[in-house]
Biotite code that builds the C-alpha atoms (Angstrom):
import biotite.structure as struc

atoms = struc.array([
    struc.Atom([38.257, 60.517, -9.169], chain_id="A", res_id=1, res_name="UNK", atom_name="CA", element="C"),
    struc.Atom([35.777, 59.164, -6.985], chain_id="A", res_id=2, res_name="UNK", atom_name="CA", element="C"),
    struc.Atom([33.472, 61.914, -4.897], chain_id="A", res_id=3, res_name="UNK", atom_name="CA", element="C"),
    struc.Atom([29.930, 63.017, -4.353], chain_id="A", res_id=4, res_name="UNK", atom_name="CA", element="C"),
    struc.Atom([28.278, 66.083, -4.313], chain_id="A", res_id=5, res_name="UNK", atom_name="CA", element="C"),
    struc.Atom([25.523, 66.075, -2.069], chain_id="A", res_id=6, res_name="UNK", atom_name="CA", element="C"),
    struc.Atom([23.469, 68.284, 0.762], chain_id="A", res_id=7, res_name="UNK", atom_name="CA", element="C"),
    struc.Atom([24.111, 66.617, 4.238], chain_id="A", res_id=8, res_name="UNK", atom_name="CA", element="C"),
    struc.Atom([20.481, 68.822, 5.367], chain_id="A", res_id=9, res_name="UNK", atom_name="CA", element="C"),
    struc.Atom([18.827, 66.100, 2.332], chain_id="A", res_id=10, res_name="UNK", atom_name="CA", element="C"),
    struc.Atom([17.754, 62.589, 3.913], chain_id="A", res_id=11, res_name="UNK", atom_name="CA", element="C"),
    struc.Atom([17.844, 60.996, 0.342], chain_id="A", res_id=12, res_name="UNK", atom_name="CA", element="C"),
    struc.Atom([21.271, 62.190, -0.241], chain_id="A", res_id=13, res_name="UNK", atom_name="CA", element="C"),
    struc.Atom([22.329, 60.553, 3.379], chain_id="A", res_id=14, res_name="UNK", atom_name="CA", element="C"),
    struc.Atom([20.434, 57.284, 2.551], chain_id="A", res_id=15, res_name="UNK", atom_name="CA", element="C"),
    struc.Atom([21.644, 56.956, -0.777], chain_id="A", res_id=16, res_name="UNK", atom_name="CA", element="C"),
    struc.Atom([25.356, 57.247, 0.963], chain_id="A", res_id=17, res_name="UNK", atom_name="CA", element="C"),
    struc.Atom([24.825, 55.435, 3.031], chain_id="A", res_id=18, res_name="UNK", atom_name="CA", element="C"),
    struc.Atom([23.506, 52.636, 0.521], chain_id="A", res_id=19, res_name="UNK", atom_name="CA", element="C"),
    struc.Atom([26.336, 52.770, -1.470], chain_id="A", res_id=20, res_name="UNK", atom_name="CA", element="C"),
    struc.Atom([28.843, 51.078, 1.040], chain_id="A", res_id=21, res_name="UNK", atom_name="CA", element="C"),
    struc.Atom([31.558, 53.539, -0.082], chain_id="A", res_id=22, res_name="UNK", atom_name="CA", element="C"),
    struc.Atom([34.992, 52.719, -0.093], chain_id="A", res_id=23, res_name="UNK", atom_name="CA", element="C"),
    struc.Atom([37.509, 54.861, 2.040], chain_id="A", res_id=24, res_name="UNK", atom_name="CA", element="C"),
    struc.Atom([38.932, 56.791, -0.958], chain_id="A", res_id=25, res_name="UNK", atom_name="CA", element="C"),
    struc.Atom([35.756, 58.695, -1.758], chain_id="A", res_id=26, res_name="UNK", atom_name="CA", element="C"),
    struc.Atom([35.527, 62.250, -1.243], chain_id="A", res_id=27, res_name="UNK", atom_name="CA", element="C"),
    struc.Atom([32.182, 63.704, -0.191], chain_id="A", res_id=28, res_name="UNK", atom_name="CA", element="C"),
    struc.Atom([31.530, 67.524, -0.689], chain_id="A", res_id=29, res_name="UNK", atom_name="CA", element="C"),
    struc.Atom([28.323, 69.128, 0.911], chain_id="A", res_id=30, res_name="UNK", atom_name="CA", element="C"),
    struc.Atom([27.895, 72.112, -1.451], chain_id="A", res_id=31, res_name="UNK", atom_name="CA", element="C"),
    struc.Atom([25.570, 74.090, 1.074], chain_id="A", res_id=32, res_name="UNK", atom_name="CA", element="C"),
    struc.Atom([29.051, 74.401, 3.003], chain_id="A", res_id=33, res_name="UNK", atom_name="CA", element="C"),
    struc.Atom([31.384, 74.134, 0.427], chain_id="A", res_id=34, res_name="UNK", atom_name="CA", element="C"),
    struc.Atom([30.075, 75.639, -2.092], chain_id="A", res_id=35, res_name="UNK", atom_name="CA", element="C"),
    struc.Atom([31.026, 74.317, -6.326], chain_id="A", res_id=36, res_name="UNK", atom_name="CA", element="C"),
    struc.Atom([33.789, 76.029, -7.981], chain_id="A", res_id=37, res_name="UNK", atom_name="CA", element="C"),
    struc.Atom([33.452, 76.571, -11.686], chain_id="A", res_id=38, res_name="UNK", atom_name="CA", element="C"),
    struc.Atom([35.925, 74.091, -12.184], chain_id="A", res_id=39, res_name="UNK", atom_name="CA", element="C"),
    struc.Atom([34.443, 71.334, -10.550], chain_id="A", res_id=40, res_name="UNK", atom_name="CA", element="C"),
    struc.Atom([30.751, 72.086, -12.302], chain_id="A", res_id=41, res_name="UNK", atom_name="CA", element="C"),
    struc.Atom([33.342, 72.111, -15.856], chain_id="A", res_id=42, res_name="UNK", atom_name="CA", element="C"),
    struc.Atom([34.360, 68.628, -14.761], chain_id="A", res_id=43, res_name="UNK", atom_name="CA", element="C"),
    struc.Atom([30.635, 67.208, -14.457], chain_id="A", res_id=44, res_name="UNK", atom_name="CA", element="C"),
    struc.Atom([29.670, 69.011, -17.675], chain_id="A", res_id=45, res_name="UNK", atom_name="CA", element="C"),
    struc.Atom([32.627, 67.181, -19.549], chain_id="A", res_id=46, res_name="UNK", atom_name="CA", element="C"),
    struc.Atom([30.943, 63.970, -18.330], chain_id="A", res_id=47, res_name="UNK", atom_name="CA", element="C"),
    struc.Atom([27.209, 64.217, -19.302], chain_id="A", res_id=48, res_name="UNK", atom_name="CA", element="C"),
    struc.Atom([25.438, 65.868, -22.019], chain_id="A", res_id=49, res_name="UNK", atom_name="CA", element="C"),
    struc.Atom([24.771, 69.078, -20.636], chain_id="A", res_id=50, res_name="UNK", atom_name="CA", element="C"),
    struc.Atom([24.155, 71.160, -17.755], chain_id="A", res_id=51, res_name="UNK", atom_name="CA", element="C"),
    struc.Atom([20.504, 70.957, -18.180], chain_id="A", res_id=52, res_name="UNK", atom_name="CA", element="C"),
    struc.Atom([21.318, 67.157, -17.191], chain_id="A", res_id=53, res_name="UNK", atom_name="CA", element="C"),
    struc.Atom([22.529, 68.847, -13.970], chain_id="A", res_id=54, res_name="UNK", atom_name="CA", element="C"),
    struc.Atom([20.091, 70.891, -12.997], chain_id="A", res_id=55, res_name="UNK", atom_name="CA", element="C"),
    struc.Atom([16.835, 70.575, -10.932], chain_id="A", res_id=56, res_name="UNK", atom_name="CA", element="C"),
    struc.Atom([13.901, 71.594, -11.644], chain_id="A", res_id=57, res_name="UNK", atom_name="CA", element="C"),
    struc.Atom([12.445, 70.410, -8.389], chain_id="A", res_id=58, res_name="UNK", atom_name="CA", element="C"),
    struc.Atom([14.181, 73.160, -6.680], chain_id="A", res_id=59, res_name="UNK", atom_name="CA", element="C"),
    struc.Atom([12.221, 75.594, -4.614], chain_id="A", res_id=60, res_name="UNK", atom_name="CA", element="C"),
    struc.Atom([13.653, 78.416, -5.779], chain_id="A", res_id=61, res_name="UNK", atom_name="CA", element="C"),
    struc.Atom([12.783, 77.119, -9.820], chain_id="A", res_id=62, res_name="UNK", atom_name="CA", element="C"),
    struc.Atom([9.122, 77.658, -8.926], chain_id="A", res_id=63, res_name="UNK", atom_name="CA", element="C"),
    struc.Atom([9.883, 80.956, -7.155], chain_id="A", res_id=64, res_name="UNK", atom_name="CA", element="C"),
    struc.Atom([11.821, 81.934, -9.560], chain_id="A", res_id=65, res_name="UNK", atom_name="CA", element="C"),
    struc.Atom([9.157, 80.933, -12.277], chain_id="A", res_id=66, res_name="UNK", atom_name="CA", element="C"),
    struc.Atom([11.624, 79.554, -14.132], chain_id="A", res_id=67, res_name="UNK", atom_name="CA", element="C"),
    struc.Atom([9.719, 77.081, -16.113], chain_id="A", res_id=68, res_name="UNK", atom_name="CA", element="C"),
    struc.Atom([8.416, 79.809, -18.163], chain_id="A", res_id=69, res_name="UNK", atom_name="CA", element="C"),
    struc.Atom([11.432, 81.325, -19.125], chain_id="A", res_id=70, res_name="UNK", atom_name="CA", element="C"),
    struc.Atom([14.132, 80.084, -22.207], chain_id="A", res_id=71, res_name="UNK", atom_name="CA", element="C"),
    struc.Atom([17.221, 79.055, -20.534], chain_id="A", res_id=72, res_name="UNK", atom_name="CA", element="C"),
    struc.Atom([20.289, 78.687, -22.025], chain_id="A", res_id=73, res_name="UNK", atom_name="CA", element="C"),
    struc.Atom([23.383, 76.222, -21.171], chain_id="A", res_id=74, res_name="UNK", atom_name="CA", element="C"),
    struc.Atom([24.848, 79.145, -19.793], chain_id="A", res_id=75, res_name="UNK", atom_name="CA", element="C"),
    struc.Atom([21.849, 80.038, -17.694], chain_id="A", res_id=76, res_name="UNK", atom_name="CA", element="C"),
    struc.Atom([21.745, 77.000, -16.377], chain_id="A", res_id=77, res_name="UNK", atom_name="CA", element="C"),
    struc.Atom([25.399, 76.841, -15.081], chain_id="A", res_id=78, res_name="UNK", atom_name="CA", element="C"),
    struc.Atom([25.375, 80.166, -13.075], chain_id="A", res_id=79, res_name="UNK", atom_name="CA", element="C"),
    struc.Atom([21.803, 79.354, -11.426], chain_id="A", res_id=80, res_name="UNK", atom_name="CA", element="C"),
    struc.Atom([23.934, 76.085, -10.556], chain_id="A", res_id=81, res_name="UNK", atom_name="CA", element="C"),
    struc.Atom([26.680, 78.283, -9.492], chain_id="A", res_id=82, res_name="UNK", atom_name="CA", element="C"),
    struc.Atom([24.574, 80.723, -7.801], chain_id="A", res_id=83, res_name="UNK", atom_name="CA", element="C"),
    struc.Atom([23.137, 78.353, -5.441], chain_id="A", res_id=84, res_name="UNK", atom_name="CA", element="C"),
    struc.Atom([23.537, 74.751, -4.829], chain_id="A", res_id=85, res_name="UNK", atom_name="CA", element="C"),
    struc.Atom([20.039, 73.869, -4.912], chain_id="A", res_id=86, res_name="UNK", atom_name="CA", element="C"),
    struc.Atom([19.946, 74.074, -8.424], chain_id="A", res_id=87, res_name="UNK", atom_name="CA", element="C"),
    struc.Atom([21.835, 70.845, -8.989], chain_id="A", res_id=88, res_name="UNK", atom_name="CA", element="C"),
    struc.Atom([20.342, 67.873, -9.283], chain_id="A", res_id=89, res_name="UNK", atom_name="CA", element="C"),
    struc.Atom([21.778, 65.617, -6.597], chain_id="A", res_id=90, res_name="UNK", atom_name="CA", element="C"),
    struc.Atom([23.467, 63.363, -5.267], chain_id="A", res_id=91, res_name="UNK", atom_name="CA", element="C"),
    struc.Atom([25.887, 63.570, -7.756], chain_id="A", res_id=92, res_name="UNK", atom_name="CA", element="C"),
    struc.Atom([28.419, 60.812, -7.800], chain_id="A", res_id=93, res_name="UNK", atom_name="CA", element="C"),
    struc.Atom([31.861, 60.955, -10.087], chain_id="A", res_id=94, res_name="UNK", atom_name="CA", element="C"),
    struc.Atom([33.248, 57.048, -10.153], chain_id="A", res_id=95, res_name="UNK", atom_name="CA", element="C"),
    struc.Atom([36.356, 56.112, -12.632], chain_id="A", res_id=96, res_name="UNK", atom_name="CA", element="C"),
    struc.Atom([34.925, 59.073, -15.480], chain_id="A", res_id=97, res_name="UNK", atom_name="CA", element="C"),
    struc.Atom([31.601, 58.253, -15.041], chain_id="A", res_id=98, res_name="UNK", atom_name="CA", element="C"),
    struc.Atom([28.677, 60.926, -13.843], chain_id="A", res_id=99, res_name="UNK", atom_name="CA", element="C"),
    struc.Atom([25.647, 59.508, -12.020], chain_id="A", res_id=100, res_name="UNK", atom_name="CA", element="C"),
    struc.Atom([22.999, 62.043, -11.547], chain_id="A", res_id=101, res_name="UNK", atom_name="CA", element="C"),
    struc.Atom([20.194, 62.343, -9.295], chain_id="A", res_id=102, res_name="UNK", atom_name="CA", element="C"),
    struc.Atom([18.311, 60.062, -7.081], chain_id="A", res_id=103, res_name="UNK", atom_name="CA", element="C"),
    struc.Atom([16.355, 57.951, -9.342], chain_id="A", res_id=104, res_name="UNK", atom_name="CA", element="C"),
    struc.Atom([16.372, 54.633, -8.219], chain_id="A", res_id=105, res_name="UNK", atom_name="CA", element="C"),
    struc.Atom([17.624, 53.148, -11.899], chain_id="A", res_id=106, res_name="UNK", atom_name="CA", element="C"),
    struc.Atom([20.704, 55.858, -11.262], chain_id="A", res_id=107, res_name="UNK", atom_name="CA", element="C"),
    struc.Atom([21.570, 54.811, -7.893], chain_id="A", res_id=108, res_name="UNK", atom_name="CA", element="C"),
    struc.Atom([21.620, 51.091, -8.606], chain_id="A", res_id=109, res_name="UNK", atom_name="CA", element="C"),
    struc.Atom([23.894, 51.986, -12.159], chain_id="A", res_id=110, res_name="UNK", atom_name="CA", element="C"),
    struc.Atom([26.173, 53.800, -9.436], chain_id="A", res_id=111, res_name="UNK", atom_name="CA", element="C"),
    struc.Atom([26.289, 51.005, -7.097], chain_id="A", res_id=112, res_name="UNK", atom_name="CA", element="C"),
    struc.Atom([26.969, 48.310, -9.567], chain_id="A", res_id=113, res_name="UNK", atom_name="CA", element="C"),
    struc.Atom([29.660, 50.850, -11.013], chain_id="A", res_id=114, res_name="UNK", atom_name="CA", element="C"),
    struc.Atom([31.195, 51.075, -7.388], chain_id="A", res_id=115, res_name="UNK", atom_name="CA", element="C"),
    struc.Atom([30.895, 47.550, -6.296], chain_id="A", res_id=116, res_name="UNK", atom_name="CA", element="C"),
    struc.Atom([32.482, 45.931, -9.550], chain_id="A", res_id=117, res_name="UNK", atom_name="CA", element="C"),
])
């Protein structure tokens, strides 16, 4: 499977796209408009550690929500995810089984090389 989930409203998420050079089979979902399924967050979990891994912290609504100072579960963290898509961490790009999350520079590069092998 090859797709990204991203925010087409983020600049980052449309540079790093765009820096990718993306072959024609990849799917691209914007999760403000099509929202994530529990399915598809089930597939990213299977690929990474946990869904910690996939969740932001820099989202507005983590400081609103004064998050930080509360004990979160795994669970917790997949309905805020669920609940609204600013919670994950993104872009985040599925290539051949592999999970590349975020937009750390070190990430981005991992996902290019990935792509571009």
């Amino acid at each position: 499977m090859s797709k990204i989930y991203y925010l087409s409203t983020c600049n980052t998420c449309m540079r790093i796209i765009d820096e990718l050079n993306l072959p024609q089979d990849f799917e691209l979902q914007d999760i403000k408009n099509d929202p994530l399924t529990p399915d598809q967050i089930e597939k990213m979990r299977a690929l990474t550690d946990s869904y910690e891994s996939l969740f932001s912290k820099r989202a507005r609504l983590y400081k609103e929500l004064d998050l930080k100072n509360k004990t979160l579960s795994e669970d917790d963290y997949k309905d805020y995810i669920l609940e609204h898509y600013t919670f994950l961490k993104r872009p985040v790009i599925l290539y051949n089984d592999q999970i590349f999350i975020g937009n750390a520079k070190k990430t981005v590069e991992a996902a290019k090389q990935a792509i571009h092998e």
